[in-house]
C-alpha positions as CSV (number, residue, x, y, z in Angstrom):
1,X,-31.9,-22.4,29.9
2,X,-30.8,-23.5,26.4
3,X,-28.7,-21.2,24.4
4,X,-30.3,-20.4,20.9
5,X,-28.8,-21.8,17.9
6,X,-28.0,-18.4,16.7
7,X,-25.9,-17.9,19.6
8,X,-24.2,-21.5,19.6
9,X,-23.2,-20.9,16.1
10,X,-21.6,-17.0,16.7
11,X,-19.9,-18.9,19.9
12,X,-18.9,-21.8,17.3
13,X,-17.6,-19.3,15.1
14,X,-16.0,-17.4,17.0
15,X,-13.5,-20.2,18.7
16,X,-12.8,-21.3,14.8
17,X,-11.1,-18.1,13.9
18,X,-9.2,-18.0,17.3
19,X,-8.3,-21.3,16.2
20,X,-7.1,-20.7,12.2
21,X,-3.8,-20.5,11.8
22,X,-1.9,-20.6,8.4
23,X,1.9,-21.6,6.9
24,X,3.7,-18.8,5.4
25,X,6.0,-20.2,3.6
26,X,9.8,-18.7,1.4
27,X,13.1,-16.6,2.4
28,X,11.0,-13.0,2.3
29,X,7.7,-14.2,3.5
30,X,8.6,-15.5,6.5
31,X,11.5,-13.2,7.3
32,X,8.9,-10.3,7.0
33,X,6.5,-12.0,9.2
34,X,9.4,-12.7,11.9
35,X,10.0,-8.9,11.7
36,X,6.6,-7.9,12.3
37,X,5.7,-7.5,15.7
38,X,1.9,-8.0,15.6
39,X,2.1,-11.3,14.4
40,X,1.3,-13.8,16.2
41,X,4.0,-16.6,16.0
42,X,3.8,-20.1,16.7
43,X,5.9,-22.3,15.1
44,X,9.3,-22.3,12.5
45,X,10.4,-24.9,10.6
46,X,13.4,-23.6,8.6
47,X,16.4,-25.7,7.3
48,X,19.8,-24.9,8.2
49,X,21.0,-22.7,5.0
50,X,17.3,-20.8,5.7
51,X,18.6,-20.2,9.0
52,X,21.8,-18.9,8.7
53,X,20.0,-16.4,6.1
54,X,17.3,-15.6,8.7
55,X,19.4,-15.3,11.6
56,X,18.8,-11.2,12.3
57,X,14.9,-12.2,11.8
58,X,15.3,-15.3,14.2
59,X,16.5,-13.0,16.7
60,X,13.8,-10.3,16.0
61,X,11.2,-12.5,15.9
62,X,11.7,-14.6,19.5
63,X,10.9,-17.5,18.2
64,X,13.2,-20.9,18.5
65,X,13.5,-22.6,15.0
66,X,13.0,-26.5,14.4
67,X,16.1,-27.2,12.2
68,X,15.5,-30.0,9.9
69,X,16.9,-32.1,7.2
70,X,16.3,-30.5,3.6
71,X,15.4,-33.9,2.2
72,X,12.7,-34.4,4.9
73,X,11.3,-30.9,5.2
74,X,8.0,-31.3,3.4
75,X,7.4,-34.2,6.1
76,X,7.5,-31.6,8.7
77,X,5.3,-28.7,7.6
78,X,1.8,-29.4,5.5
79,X,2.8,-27.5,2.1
80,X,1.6,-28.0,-1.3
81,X,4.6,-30.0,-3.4
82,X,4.3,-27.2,-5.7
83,X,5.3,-24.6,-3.2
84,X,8.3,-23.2,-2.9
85,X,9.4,-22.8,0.2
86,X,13.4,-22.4,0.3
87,X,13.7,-24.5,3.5
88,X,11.6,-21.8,5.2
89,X,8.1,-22.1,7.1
90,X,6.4,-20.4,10.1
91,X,3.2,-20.8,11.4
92,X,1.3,-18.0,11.8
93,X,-2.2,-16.3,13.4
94,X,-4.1,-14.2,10.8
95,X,-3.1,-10.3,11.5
96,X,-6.1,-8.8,13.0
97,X,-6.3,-5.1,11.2
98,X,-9.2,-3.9,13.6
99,X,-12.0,-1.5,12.3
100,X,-12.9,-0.9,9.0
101,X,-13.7,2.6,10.7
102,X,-10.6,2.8,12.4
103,X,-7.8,2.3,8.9
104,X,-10.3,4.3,7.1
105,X,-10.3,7.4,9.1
106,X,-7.2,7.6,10.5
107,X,-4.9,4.7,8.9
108,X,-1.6,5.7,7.2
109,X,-1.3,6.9,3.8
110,X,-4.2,8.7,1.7
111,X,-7.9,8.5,1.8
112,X,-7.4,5.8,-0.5
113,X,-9.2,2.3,0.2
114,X,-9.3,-0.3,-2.5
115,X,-12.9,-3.1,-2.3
116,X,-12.8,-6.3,-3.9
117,X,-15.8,-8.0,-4.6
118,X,-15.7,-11.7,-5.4
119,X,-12.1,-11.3,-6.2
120,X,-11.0,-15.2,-5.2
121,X,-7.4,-15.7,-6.8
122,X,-4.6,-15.1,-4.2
123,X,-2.4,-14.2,-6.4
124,X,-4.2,-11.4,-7.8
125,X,-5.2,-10.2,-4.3
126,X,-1.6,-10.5,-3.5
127,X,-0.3,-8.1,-6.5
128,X,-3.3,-6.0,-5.4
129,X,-1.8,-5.8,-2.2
130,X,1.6,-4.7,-3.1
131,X,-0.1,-1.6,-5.4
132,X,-1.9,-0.5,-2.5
133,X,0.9,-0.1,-0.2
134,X,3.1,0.9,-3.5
135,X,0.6,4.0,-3.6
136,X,-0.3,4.5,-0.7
137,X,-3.7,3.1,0.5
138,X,-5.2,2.7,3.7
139,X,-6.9,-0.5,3.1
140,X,-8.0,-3.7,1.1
141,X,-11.5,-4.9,1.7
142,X,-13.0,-8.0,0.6
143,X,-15.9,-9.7,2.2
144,X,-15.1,-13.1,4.6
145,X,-16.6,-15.1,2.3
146,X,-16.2,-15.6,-1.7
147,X,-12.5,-13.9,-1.3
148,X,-8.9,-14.8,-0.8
149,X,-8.2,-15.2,2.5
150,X,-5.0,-14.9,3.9
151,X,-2.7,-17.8,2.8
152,X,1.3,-18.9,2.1
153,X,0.3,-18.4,-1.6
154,X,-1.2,-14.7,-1.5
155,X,1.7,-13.5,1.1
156,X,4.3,-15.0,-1.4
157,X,2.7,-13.1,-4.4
158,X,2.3,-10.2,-2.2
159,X,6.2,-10.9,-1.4
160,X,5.6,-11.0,2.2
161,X,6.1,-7.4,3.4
162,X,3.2,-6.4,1.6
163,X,0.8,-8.6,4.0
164,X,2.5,-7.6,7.5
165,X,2.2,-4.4,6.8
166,X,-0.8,-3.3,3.6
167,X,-3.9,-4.1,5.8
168,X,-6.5,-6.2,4.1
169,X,-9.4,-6.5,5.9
170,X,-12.5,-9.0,5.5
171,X,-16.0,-7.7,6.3
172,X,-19.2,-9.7,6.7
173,X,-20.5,-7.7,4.2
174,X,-19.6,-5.6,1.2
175,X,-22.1,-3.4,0.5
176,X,-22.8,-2.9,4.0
177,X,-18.9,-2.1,4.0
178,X,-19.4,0.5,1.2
179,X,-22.3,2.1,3.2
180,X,-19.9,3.1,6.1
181,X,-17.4,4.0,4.1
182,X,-19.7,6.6,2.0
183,X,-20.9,7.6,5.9
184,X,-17.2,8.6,6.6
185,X,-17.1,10.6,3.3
186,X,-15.6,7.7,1.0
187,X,-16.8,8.4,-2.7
188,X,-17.2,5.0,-4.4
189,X,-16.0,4.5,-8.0
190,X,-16.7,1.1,-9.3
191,X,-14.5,-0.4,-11.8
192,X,-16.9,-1.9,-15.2
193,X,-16.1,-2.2,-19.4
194,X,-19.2,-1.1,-20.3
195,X,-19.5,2.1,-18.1
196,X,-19.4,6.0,-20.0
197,X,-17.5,7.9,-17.8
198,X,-14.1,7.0,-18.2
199,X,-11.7,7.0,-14.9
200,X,-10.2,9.9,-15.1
201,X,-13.6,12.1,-15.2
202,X,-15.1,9.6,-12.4
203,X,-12.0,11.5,-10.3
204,X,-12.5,14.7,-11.5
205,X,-16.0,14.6,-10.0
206,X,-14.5,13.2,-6.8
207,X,-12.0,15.8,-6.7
208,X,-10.4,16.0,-3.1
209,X,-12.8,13.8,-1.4
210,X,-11.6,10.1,-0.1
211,X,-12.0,7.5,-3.0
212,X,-12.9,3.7,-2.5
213,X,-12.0,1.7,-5.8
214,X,-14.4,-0.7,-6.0
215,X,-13.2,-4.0,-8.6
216,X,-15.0,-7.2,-9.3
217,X,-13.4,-10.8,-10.1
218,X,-12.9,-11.0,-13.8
219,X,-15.6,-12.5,-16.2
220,X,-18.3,-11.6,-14.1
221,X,-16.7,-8.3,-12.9
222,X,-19.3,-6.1,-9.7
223,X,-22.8,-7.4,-9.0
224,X,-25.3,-6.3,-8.7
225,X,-25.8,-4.8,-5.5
226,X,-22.3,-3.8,-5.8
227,X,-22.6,-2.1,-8.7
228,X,-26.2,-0.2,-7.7
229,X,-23.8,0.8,-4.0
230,X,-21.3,2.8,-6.2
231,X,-21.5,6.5,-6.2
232,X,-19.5,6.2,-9.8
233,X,-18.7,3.5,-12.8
234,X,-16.2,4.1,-14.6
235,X,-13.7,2.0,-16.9
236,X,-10.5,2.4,-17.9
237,X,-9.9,3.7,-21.5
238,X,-7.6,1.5,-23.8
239,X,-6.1,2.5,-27.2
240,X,-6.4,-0.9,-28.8
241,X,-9.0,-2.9,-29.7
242,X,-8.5,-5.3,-26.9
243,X,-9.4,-3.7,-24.7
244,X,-9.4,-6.0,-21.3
245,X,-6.8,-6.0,-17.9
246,X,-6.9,-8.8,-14.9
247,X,-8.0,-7.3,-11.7
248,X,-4.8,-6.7,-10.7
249,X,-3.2,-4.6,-13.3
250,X,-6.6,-2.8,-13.4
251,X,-6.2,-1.9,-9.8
252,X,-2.6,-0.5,-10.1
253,X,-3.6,1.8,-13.0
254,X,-6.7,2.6,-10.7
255,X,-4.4,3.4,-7.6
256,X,-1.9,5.5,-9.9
257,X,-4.3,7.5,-11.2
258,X,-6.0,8.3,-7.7
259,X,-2.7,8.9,-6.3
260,X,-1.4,11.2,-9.3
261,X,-4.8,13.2,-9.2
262,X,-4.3,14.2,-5.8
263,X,-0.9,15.1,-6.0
264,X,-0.8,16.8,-9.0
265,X,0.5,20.0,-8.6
């Protein structure tokens, strides 16, 4: 009997992600990846000043490097001439995180997950990254589609150690997403200009409860479904009369104050 199409295409999809790999690329990025043991390796191109610098993380990382000529390395790996890569690549699998369920519940750090809705630029998602594990959350969630995905660029922002070890996981659906997180107890502030309650109230409310900091991609900021999913919309209070941060800076002032209003005293 013929398979349905529905089927065929799950099946499809699921061989392409086995398949996906991606080129981390840079001294930190790849030495942090070599040092991580849940990521899948499979090949390193590295020059042979990048390898005598690397040489504890070749060891760690149990995988043989391709030494090659400086002059010829952008022959060998497929990079981006505006990459800088400091005679360092490594070919990598995506990190699987697991469950959404799972980090949330019982991941490391506080009840402190950060959403990202639309947010498309990796080098904002990489800064957003390195806040989250900076304070302390237990995740980054951004749906499969419409968001960064895991890339050289966003690890090199995120300066490498960030990625192996800040989990960022990408859900089929955000506000399906924010659903189970409010089912495990998440309270769910959304980021937006034009909101009354500033952020410091929204936590007040919140109090002790786990928090999910919901931003959207600048310009267009949350949609609508995302927006109507929040428990809370708050904005962030500025002195001046421009009044405006990227996603990025607005999620580090987010995570410090979430941080600082559960540790307070």
């Amino acid at each position: 009997m013929k398979k349905p199409d529905w089927v065929i295409d799950k099946e499809r999809a699921k061989r392409a992600a086995a398949a996906e790999t991606l080129w981390l690329f840079g001294l930190h990025a790849v030495r942090d990846a070599l040092m991580n043991p849940a990521r899948v390796k499979l090949r390193l191109v590295l020059t042979k000043n990048a390898a005598d610098k690397l040489a504890e993380a070749i060891a760690a990382g149990g995988l043989a490097p391709e030494i090659v000529d400086p002059r010829k390395f952008d022959a060998h790996v497929p990079l981006g001439p505006d990459q800088v890569h400091q005679g360092a690549a490594l070919e990598v699998k995506p990190l699987d995180w697991g469950k959404l369920a799972d980090v949330a519940l019982t991941g490391a750090g506080l009840p402190l997950v950060v959403m990202l809705d639309r947010v498309t630029d990796p080098h904002n998602v990489g800064a957003i990254l390195r806040s989250a594990e900076v304070f302390g959350a237990r995740a980054v969630v951004a749906p499969a589609r419409h968001s960064a995905p895991e890339t050289g660029a966003l690890a090199k922002t995120a300066s490498g150690g960030a990625l192996e070890r800040q989990p960022y996981l990408r859900v089929t659906n955000l506000s399906e997403a924010m659903g189970a997180l409010r089912d495990m107890g998440y309270v769910l502030i959304g980021l937006a200009g034009e909101a009354e309650m500033t952020l410091a109230e929204g936590l007040a409310e919140v109090g002790t409860r786990p928090v999910a900091i919901v931003l959207g991609a600048e310009g267009p900021g949350l949609r609508e479904k995302t927006r109507a999913t929040c428990d809370h919309l708050v904005r962030i209070p500025f002195a001046g009369a421009f009044g405006s941060l990227n996603v990025s800076n607005a999620a580090a002032v987010a995570l410090y104050a979430a941080t600082s209003a559960r540790t307070k005293g």
